[in-house]
C-alpha positions in Angstrom: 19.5 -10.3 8.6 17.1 -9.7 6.1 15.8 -5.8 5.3 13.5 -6.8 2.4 9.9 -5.6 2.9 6.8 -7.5 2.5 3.8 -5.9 0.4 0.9 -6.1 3.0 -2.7 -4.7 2.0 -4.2 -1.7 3.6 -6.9 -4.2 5.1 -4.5 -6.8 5.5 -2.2 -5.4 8.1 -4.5 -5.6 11.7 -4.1 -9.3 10.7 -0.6 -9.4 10.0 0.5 -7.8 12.9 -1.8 -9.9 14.9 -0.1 -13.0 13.4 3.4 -11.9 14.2 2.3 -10.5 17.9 0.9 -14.4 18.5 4.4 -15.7 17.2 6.8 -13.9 19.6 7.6 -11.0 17.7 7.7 -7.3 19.2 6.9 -3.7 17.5 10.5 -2.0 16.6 9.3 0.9 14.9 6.4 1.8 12.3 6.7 5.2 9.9 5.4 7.1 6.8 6.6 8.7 3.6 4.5 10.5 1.1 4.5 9.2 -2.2 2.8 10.6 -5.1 -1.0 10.3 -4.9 -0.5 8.8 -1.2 1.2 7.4 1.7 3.7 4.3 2.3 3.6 3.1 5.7 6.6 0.8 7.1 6.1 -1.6 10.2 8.9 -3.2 11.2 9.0 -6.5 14.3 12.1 -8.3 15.7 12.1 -11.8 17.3 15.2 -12.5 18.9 17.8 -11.9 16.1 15.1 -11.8 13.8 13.5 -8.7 11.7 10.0 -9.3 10.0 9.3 -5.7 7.7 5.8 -5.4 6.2 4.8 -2.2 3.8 1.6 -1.1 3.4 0.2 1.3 -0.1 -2.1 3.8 0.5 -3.5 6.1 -1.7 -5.2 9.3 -0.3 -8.2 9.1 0.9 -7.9 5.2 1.8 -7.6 3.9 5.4 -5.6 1.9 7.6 -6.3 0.5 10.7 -4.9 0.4 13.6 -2.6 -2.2 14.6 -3.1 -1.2 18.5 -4.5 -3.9 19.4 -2.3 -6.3 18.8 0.8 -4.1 19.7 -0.7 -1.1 22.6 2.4 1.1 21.8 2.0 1.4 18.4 -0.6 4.5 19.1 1.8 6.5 19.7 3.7 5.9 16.3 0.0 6.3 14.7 -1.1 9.4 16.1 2.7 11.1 15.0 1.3 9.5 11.2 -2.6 11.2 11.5 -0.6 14.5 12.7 2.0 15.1 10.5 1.3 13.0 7.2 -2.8 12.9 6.9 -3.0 9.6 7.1 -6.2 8.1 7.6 -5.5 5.3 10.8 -9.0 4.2 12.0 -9.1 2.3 15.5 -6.4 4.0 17.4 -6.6 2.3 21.4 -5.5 5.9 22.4 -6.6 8.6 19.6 -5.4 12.2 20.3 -7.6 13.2 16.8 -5.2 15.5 15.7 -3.8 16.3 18.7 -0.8 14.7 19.4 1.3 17.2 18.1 1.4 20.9 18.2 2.5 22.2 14.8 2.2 25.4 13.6 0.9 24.3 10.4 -1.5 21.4 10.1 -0.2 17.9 8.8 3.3 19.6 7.6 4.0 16.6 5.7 1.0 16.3 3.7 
């Protein structure tokens, strides 16, 4: 099985994901970590026995969008990324802005 991670750009990934979703593959799981100066955002898709992982670079104050369309479900694993990290998702099919989540302190992970 391979666990390497393809390089994806920020305005690269709707497509991507759109690409795999016409190809068979599913949504597994999609997460952030904060890196210095920004965000790096991991998607990973299964087909079968197969696992497809793509990694998106963000700094700050760039934006991502959503890959919702493509894969309905993934709103929820984008608003948990808008609440607790800051990042910047644009197109959400279901957007709680900022909602989501009830924290007592506003994107903790920022």
């Amino acid at each position: 099985m391979n666990m390497d991670f393809t390089n994806v750009a920020p305005e690269s990934i709707l497509d991507e994901a759109h690409k795999l979703k016409f190809a068979g593959y599913h949504l597994m799981q999609q997460c952030a970590t904060r890196i210095p100066d920004g965000y790096e955002l991991l998607y990973t898709f299964g087909k079968d026995y197969e696992v497809k992982q793509l990694k998106v670079t963000l700094s700050e104050d760039q934006e991502v969008s959503s890959i919702s369309s493509a894969f309905p479900c993934a709103f929820i694993h984008e608003n948990e990324m808008h609440d607790l990290f800051g990042v910047n998702i644009k197109m959400i099919n279901l957007d709680f802005e900022g909602k989501f989540y009830r924290t007592a302190i506003e994107t903790p992970f920022k």
